[in-house]
MARDOVEX-536436 format. One line per 3 residues: their letters; for each residue x, y, z of C-alpha. Coordinates in nm, 2 decimals, decimal comma. Layout:
BEGIN
A	X:Y:Z ~ ... $
***
This chain:
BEGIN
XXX	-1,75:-4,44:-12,12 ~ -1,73:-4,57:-11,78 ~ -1,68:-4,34:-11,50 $
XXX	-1,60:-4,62:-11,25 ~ -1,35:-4,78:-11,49 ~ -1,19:-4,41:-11,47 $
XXX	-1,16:-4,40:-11,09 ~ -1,07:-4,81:-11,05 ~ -0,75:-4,70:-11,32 $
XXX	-0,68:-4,39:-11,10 ~ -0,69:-4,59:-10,76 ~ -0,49:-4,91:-10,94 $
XXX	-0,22:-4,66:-11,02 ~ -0,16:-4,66:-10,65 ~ -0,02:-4,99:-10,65 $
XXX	0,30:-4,95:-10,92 ~ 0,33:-5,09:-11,27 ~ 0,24:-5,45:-11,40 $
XXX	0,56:-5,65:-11,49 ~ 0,73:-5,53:-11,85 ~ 0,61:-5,87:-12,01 $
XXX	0,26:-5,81:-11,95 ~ 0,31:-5,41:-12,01 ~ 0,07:-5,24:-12,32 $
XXX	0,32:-4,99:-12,33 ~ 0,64:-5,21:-12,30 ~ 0,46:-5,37:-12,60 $
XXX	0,35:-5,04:-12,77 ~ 0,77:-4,97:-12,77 ~ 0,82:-5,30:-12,90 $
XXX	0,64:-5,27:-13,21 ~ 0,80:-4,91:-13,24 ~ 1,11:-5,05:-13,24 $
XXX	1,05:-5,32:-13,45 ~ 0,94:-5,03:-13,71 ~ 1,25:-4,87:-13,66 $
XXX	1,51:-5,15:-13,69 ~ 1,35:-5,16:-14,04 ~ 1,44:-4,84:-14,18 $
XXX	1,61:-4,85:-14,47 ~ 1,53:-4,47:-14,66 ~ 1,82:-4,25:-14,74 $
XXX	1,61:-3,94:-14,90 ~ 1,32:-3,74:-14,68 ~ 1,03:-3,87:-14,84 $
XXX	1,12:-4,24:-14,80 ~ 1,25:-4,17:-14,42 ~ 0,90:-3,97:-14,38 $
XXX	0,71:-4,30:-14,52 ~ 0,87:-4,57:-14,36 ~ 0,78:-4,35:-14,01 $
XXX	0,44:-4,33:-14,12 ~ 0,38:-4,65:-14,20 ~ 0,56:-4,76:-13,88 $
XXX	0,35:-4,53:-13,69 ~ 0,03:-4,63:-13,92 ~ 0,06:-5,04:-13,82 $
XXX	0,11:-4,94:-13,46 ~ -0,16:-4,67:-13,39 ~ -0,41:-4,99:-13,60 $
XXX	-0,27:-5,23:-13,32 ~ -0,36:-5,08:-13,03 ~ -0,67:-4,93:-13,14 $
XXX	-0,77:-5,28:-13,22 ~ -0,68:-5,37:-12,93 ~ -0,91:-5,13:-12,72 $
XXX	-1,18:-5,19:-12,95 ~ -1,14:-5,61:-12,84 ~ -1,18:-5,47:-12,47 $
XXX	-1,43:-5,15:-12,57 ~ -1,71:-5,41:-12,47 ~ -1,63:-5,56:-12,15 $
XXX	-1,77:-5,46:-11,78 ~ -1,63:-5,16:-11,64 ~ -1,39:-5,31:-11,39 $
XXX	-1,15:-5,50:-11,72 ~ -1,18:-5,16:-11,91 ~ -1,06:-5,01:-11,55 $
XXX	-0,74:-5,28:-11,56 ~ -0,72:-5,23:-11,95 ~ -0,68:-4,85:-11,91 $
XXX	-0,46:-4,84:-11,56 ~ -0,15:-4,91:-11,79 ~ -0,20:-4,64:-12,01 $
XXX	-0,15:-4,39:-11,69 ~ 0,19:-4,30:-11,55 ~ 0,08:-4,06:-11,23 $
XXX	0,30:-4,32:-10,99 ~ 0,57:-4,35:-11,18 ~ 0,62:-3,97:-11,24 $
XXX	0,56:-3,85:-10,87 ~ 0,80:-4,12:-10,76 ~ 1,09:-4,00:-10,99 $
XXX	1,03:-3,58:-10,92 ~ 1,01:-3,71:-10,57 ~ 1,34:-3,90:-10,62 $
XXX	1,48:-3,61:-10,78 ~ 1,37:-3,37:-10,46 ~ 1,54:-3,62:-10,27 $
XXX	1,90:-3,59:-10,40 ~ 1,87:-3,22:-10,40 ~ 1,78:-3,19:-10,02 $
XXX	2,10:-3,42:-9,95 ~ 2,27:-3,16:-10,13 ~ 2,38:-3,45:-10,37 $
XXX	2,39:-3,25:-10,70 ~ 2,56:-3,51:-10,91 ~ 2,28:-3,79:-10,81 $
XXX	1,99:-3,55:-10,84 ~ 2,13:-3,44:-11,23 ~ 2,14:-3,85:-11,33 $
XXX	1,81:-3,92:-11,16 ~ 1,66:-3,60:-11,35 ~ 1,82:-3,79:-11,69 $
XXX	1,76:-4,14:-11,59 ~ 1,37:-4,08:-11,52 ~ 1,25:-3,74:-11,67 $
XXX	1,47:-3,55:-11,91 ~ 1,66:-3,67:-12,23 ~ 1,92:-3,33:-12,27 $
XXX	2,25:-3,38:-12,11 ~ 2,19:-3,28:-11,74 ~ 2,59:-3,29:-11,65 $
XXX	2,65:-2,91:-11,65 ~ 2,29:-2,86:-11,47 ~ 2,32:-2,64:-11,16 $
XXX	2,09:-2,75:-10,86 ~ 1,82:-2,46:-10,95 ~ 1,81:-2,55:-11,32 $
XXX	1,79:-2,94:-11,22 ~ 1,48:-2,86:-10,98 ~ 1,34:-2,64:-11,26 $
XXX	1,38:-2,91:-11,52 ~ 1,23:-3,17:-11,29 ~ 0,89:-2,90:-11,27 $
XXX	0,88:-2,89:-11,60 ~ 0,88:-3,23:-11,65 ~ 0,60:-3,31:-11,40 $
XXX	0,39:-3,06:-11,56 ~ 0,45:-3,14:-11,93 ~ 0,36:-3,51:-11,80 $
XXX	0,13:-3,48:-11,59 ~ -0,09:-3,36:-11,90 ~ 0,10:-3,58:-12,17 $
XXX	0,09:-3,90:-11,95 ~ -0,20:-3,90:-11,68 ~ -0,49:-3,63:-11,82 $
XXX	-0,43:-3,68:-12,20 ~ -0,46:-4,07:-12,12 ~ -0,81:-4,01:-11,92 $
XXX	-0,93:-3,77:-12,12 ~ -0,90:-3,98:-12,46 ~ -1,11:-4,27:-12,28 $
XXX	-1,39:-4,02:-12,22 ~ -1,39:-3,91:-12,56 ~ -1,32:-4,26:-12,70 $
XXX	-1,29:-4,53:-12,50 ~ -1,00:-4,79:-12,46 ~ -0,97:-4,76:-12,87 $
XXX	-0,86:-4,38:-12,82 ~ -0,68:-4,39:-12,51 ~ -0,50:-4,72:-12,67 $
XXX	-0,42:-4,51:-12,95 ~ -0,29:-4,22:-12,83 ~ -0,07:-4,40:-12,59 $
XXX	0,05:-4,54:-12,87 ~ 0,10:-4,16:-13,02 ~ 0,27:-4,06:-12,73 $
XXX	0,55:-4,34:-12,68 ~ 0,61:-4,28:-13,09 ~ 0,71:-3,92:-13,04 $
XXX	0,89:-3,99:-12,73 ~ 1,11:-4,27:-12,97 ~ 1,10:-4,11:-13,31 $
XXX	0,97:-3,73:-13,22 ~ 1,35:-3,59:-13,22 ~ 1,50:-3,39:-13,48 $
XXX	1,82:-3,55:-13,54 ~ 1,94:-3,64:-13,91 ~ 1,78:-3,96:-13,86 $
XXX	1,48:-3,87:-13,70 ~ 1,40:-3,55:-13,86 ~ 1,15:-3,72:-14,11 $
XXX	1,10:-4,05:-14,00 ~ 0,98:-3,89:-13,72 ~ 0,77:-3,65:-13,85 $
XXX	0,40:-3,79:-13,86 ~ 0,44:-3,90:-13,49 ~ 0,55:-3,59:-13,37 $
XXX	0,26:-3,37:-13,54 ~ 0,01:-3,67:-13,46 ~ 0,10:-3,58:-13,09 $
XXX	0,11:-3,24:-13,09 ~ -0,27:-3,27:-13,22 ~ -0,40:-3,49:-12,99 $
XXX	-0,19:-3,33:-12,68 ~ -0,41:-2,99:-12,77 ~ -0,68:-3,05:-12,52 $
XXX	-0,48:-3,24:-12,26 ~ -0,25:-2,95:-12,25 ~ -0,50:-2,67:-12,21 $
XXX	-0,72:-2,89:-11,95 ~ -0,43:-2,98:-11,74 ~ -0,37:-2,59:-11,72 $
XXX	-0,69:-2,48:-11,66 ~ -0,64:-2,76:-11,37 ~ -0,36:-2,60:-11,21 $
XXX	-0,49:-2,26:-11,24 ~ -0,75:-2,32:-11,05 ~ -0,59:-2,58:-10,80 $
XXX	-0,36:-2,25:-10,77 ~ -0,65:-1,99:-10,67 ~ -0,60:-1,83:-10,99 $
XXX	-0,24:-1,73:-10,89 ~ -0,08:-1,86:-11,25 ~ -0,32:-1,69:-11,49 $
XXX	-0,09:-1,37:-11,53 ~ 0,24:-1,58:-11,67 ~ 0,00:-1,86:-11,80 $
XXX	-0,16:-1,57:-12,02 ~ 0,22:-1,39:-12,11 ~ 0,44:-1,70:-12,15 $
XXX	0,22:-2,00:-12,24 ~ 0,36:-1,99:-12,61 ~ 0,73:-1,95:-12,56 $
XXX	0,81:-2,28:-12,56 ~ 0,90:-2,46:-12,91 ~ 0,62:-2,76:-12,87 $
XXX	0,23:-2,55:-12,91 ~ 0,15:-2,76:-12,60 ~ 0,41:-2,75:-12,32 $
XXX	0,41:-2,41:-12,23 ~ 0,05:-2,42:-12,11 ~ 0,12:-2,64:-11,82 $
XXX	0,44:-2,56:-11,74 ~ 0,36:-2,19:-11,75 ~ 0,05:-2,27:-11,49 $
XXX	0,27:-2,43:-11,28 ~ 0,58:-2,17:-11,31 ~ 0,32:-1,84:-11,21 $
XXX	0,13:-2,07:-10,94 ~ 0,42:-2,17:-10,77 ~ 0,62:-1,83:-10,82 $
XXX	0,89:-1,96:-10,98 ~ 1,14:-1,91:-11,31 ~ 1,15:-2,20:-11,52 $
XXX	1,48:-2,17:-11,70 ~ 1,58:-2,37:-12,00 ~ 1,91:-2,25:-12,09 $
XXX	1,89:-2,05:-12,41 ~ 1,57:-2,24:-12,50 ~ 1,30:-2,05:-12,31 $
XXX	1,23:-1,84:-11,98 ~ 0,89:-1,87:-11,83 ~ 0,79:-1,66:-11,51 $
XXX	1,08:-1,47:-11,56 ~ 1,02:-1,22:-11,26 ~ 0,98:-1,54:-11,04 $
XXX	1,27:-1,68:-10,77 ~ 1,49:-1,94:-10,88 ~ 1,36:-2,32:-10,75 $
XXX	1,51:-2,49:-10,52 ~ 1,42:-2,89:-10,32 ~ 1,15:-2,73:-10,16 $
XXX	1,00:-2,61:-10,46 ~ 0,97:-3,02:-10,58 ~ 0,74:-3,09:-10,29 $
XXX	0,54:-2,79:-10,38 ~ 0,47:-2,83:-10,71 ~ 0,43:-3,22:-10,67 $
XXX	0,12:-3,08:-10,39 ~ 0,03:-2,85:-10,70 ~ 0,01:-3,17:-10,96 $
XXX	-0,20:-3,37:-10,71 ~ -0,45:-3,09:-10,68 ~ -0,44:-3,06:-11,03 $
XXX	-0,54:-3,40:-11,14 ~ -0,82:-3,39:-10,89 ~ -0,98:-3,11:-11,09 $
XXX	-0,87:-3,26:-11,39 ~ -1,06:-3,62:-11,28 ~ -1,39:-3,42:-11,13 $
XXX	-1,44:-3,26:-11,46 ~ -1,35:-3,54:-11,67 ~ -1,61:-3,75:-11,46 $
XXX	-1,87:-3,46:-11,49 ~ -1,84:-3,50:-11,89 ~ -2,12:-3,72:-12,03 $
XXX	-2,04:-4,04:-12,18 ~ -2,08:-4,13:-12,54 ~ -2,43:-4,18:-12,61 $
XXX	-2,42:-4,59:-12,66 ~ -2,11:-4,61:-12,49 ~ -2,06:-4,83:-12,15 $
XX	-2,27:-4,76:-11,86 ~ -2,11:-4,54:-11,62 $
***
């Protein structure tokens, strides 16, 4: 796969999103929805067919669509696969977040953390547990909507990175386990915890060493105490490399020797993401393309 395509994506990223109608992603969540709106199962293994068929006619869609682009010169792959990426967006709204909490403006910084980053109830959040959810975030997404993105097209191409876009924005609809989610849900959520197995463990390794090493110790002792097998690896590099106790309130406790985070903290550990995805893009374009594949 193309390493220029890569690094065009990357810098396009700089300037914002495309407009929703023209949006792969806008359209991914269409087609999701589309899925949805035709549920009709009342027992689990009709709810957990109807989501995997949904899932099914949606994964075939965009890989068919990255295999109609898989052929064309690097610089359409590049504007093919810039959508796919979310590293703007994300820095904007942790930055927004920091924002609020340096104006002391709690109640703003909780409905910008819900608004942009979070989907729990964020209105009995205290300022340290909204700055600690907002870390969390960028480092769960970071790997989930920037590396894993990047690293499917170097494995696969616009096909892979197409599909597990598509993967991701399913489980971030459907991945929930709520009475009507809990099986229609099901094959979207496992399909992304597969594919977010590499991402997750890359992104890491990224920030451990974008840290000095300085995360190892609580990446090594909490990296599994979160519920989803991929989450704690990121957010558990970022919680020992910035010195910091992520918090979820009776959920989970990473770094728990670590100070509490504050505004400042936001800054830091959006410094820390940035250094991360450059590691993360050097050794991404150091990995050999797909024999066959696009010239890089």
């Amino acid at each position: 796969m193309s390493r220029r395509a890569l690094l065009l994506a990357l810098a396009l990223d700089l300037l914002g999103e495309p407009p929703a109608r023209w949006h792969p992603v806008v359209w991914m969540g269409q087609v999701l929805g589309a899925a949805r709106r035709r549920w009709r199962g009342t027992t689990p293994a009709a709810q957990l067919g109807e989501g995997a068929l949904g899932w099914g006619i949606g994964v075939g869609l965009s890989t068919a669509g990255g295999l109609a682009l898989s052929r064309t010169p690097w610089w359409v792959q590049g504007l093919a696969l810039k959508p796919l990426l979310a590293r703007r967006a994300l820095f904007a709204a942790v930055a927004e977040v920091g924002s609020a909490l340096e104006r002391g403006d709690l109640p703003e910084a909780r409905r910008l953390l819900a608004w942009h980053l979070v989907s729990r109830d964020t209105s009995g959040l205290s300022a340290a547990e909204v700055a600690g959810a907002a870390i969390e975030s960028l480092a769960e997404n970071l790997s989930d909507s920037v590396v894993a993105p990047l690293l499917a097209y170097r494995v696969g191409g616009l096909p892979l990175a197409a599909a597990y876009r598509l993967c991701n924005t399913a489980d971030a609809m459907w991945g929930y386990r709520t009475p009507e989610l809990e099986w229609a849900g099901k094959v979207a959520a496992r399909a992304d915890d597969l594919l977010n197995l590499a991402p997750a463990r890359l992104t890491a390794l990224c920030a451990l060493l974008a840290s000095g090493g300085r995360g190892v110790p609580v990446w090594v002792q909490d990296r599994r105490r979160t519920t989803s097998p991929n989450a704690g690896h990121p957010m558990s590099a970022f919680a020992g490399a910035l010195g910091i106790r992520l918090d979820k309130r009776g959920v989970y406790v990473l770094n728990a020797g670590g100070h509490e985070p504050g505004a400042a903290d936001l800054a830091r550990a959006l410094s820390l993401a940035r250094r991360t995805l450059g590691w993360a893009t050097l050794t991404l374009l150091l990995r050999p393309g797909r024999p066959g594949g696009a010239p890089s």
